[in-house]
C-alpha positions in Angstrom: 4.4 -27.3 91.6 6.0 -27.8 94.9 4.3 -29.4 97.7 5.9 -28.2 100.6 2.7 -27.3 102.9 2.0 -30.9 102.8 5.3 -31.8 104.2 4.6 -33.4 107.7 6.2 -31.9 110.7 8.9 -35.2 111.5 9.9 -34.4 107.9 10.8 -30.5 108.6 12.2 -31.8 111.5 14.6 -34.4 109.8 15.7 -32.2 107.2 17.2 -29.9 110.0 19.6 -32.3 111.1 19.8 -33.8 107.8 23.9 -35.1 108.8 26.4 -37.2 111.4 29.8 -38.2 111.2 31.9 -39.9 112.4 36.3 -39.7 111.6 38.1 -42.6 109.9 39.1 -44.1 106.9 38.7 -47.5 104.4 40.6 -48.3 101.4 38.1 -48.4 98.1 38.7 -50.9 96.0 37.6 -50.8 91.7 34.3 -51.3 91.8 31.5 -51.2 89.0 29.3 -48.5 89.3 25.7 -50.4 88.0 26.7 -52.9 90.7 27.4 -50.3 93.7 25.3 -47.5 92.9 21.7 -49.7 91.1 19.7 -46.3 91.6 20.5 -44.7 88.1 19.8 -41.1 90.7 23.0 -42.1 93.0 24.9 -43.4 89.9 24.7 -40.1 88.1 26.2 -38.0 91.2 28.7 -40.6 90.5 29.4 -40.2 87.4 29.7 -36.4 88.2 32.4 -36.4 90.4 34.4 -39.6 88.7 34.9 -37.1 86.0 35.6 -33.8 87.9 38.5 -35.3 89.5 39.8 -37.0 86.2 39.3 -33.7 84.7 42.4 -32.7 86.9 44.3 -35.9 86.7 43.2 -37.1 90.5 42.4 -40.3 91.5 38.9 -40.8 92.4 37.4 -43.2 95.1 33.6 -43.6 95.4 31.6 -43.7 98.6 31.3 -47.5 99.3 27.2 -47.1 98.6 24.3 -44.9 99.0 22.1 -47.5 101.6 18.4 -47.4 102.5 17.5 -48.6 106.6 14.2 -48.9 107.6 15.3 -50.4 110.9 18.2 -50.0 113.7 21.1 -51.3 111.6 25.4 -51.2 112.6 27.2 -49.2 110.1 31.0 -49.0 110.4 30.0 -45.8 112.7 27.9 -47.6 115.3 24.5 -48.2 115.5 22.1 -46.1 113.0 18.4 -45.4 113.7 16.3 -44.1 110.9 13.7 -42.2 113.5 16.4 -40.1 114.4 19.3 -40.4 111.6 17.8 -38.5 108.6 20.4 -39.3 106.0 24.8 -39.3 106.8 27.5 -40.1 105.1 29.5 -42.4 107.3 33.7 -41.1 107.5 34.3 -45.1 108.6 33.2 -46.9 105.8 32.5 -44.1 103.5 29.2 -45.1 103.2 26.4 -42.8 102.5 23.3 -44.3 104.6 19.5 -42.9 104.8 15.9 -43.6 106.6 13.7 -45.3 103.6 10.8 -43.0 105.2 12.7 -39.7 104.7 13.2 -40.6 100.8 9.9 -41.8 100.9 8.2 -38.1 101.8 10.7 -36.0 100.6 10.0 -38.0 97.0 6.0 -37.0 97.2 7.5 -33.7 96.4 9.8 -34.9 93.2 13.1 -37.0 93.0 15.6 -34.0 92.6 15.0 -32.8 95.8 15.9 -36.4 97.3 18.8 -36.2 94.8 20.0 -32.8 96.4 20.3 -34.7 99.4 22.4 -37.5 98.5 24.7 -34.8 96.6 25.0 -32.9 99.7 26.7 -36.0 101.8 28.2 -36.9 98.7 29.8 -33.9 98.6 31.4 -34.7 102.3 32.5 -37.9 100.9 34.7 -35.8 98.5 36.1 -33.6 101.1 37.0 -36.4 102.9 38.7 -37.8 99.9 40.7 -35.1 99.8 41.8 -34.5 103.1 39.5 -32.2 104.7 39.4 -32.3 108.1 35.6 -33.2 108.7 36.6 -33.9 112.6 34.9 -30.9 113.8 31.5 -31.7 112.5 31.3 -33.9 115.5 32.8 -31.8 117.9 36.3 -33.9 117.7 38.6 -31.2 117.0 41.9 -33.1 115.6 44.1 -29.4 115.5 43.9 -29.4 111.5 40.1 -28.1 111.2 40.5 -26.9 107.9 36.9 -25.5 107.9 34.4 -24.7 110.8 31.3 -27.3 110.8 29.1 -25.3 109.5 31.6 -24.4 106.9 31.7 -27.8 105.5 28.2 -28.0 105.7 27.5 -25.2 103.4 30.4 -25.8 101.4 28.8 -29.1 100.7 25.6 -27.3 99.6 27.7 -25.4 97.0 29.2 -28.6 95.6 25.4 -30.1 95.1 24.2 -27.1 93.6 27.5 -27.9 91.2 26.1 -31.2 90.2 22.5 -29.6 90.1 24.3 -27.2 86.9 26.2 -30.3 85.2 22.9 -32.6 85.7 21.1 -29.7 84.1 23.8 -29.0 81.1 23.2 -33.0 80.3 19.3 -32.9 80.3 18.9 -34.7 83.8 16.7 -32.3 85.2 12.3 -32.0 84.6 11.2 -27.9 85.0 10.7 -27.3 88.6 13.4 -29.8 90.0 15.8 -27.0 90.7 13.0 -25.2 92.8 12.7 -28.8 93.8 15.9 -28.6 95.8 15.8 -24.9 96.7 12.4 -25.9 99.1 14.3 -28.9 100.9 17.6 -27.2 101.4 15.6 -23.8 102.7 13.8 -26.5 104.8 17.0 -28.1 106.0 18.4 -24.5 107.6 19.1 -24.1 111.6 16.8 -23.2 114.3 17.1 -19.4 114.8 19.9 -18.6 117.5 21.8 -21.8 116.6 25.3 -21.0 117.4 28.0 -20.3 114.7 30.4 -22.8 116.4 27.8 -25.5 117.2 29.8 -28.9 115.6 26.1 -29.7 114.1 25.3 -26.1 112.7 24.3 -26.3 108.9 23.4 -22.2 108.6 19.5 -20.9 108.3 17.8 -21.9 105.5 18.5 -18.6 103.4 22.6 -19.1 104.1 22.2 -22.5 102.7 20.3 -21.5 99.5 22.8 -19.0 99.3 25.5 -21.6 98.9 23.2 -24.3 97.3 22.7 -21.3 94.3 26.9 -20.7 94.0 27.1 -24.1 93.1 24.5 -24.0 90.9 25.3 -21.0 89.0 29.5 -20.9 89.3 29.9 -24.5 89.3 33.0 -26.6 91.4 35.0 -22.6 91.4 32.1 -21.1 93.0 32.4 -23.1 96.3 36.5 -23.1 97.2 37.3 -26.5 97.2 40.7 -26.8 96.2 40.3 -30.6 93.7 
């Protein structure tokens, strides 16, 4: 069972502006996945998309590692707090980077829902990869936009709730871990009468369900993303 009255309020809080990013790019070189990803949870989304995109003869580049602050750090997108940077996946040095203390209570409710999490900027790093405009997610408007922010935000929550079906089909998941990540991304929607057009809108929680549960039950073709 869920434990999501227990949940303190910075948590809530957190999950609600769960993402930052910032535009750029960095070459990725081969790389061994034990060595980059040593969480067996990270290297499985890995493994996920390395094989979605040779499934269609594309060349796949992985995020350049999934890191854990527990202090002010630099990142290649400037300085990173974790008491007010939840968890983002960095466009710089397409790094995926998270406060220890958000893992840390979101895992006293079980590991899938921290898992969602990390699919769900994962799933930016694979836009990114290929070629989505993620610019206006922090209000930087290049003239492509290819989606609105909130758009990519909930397009992203499709694309977890894709690797929430495969890591199902391959007897990853315990019984309740998909309700698991239905509480945190419910918890991670807007405040009511957040704009449409706001670069950090991510949709109430019940839009981002919505789009979590395409992913979950279409798969990849459920959540337009043209790989």
């Amino acid at each position: 069972m869920t434990r999501i009255a227990a949940l303190p309020r910075a948590l809530v809080l957190a999950l609600a502006g769960l993402l930052f990013f910032a535009p750029a790019a960095a070459a990725q070189a081969e790389y061994n996945r034990a060595a980059r990803f040593p969480d067996v949870l990270h290297a499985d989304v890995d493994r996920f998309w390395a094989e979605q995109f040779a499934l269609v003869g594309r060349t796949y580049e992985a995020p350049g590692g999934v890191v854990r602050i527990d202090g002010p750090v630099l990142t290649g997108c400037g300085r990173a707090d974790p008491v007010t940077s939840a968890a983002f996946y960095c466009v710089l040095d397409e790094t995926i980077y998270y406060a220890g203390d958000f893992r840390d209570a979101l895992e006293t409710i079980g590991d899938f829902g921290w898992i969602v999490v990390v699919a769900h900027e994962w799933a930016h790093h694979v836009q990114y990869q290929l070629g989505i405009d993620l610019g206006p997610m922090v209000g930087q408007n290049s003239g492509i936009g290819d989606l609105a922010p909130i758009e990519l935000e909930q397009q992203a929550d499709c694309l977890a709730g894709a690797y929430s079906l495969d890591a199902e089909a391959t007897g990853w998941l315990d019984p309740g871990d998909i309700q698991e990540a239905i509480d945190v991304t419910s918890l991670a929607g807007d405040p009511v009468g957040t704009p449409f057009n706001d670069p950090f809108a991510h949709g109430s929680g019940e839009e981002r369900v919505a789009s979590y549960l395409n992913g979950y039950q279409g798969g990849i073709g459920a959540c337009d993303l043209a790989l």
